[in-house]
C-alpha atoms as one frame of an Amber mdcrd trajectory, in Angstrom:
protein
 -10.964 -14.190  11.675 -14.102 -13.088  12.901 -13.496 -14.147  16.652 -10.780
 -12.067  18.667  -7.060 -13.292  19.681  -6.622 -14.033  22.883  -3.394 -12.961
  22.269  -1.587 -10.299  19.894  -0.081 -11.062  16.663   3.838 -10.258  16.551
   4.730 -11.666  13.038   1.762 -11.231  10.169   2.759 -13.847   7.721   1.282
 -14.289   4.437  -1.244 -16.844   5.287  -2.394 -14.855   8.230  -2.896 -11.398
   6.305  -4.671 -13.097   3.252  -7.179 -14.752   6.524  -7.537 -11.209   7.252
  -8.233  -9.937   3.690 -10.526 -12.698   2.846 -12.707 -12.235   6.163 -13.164
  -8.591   5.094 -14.098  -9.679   1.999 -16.643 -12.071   3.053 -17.642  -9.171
   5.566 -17.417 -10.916   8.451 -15.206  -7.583   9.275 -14.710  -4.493   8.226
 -11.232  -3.245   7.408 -11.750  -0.408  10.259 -12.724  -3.581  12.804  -9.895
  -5.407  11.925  -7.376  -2.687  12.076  -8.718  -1.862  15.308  -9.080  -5.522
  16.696  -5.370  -6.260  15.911  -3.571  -2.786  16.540  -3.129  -2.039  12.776
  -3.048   1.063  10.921  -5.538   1.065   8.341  -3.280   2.205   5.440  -1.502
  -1.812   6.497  -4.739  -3.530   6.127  -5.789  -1.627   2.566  -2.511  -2.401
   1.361  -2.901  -6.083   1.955  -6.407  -6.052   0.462  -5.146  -3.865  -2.657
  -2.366  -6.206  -3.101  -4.941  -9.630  -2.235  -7.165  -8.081  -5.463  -4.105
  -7.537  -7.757  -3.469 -11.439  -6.845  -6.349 -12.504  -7.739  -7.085 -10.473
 -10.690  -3.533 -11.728 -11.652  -3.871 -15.377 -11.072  -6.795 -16.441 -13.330
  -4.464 -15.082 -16.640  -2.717 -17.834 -18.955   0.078 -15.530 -19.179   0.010
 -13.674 -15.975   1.893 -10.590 -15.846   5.213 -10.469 -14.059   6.266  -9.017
 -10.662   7.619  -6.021 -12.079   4.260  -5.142 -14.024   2.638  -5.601 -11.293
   4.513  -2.860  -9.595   4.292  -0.658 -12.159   0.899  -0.715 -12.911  -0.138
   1.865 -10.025   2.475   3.872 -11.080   1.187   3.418 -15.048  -2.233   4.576
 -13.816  -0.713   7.678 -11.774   1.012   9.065 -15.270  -2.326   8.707 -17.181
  -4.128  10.931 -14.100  -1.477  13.216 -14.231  -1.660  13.147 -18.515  -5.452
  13.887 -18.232  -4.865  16.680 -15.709  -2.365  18.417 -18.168  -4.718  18.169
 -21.187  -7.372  19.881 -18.658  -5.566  22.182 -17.372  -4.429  22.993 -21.604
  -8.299  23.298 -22.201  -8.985  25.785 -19.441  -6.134  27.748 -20.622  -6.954
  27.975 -24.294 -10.627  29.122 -22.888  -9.388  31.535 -20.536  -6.798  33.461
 -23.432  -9.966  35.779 -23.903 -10.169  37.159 -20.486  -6.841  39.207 -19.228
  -5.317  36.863 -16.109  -3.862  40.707 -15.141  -7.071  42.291 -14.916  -7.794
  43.989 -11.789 -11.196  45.539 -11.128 -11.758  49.053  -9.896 -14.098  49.924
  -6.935 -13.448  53.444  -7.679
């Protein structure tokens, strides 16, 4: 995928994106290039690389996991952020209780 299209792709089917993914990969492009080069948005092309990994990481497994998990598993990841955040944000509390959040200082 290194060489330009003469002409534009209308239809990206999955052969053709994972061509794309795997010539980023083998940096032959970078994902910025080949957005650019084929009038993509670059949120399209990470998508098809973040999906690409999940594949592969996926397809070496005995038991690989299902569709569905595979779905889920950004969303899995997004609770435990937002669980960390909430047990940080309970930390910072419990070391703030000392100091008065009302306290208002006096120039006076």
């Amino acid at each position: 995928m290194a060489q330009e299209c003469s002409e534009p792709i209308e239809r990206w089917t999955a052969k053709r994106r994972v061509a794309l993914v795997v010539s980023i990969l083998k940096e032959e492009t970078s994902v910025a290039e080949a957005a650019r080069q084929h009038g993509l948005t670059l949120a399209e092309v990470d998508e098809w690389h973040e999906k690409f990994l999940l594949w592969a990481e996926n397809t070496p497994r005995t038991r690989p996991k299902d569709e569905q998990a595979l779905k889920d598993e950004p969303i899995k990841k997004l609770k435990q952020k937002i669980g960390d955040l909430v047990v940080d944000n309970d930390i910072l509390r419990e070391a703030l209780k000392p100091y008065s959040l009302d306290r208002r200082t006096s120039d006076a």
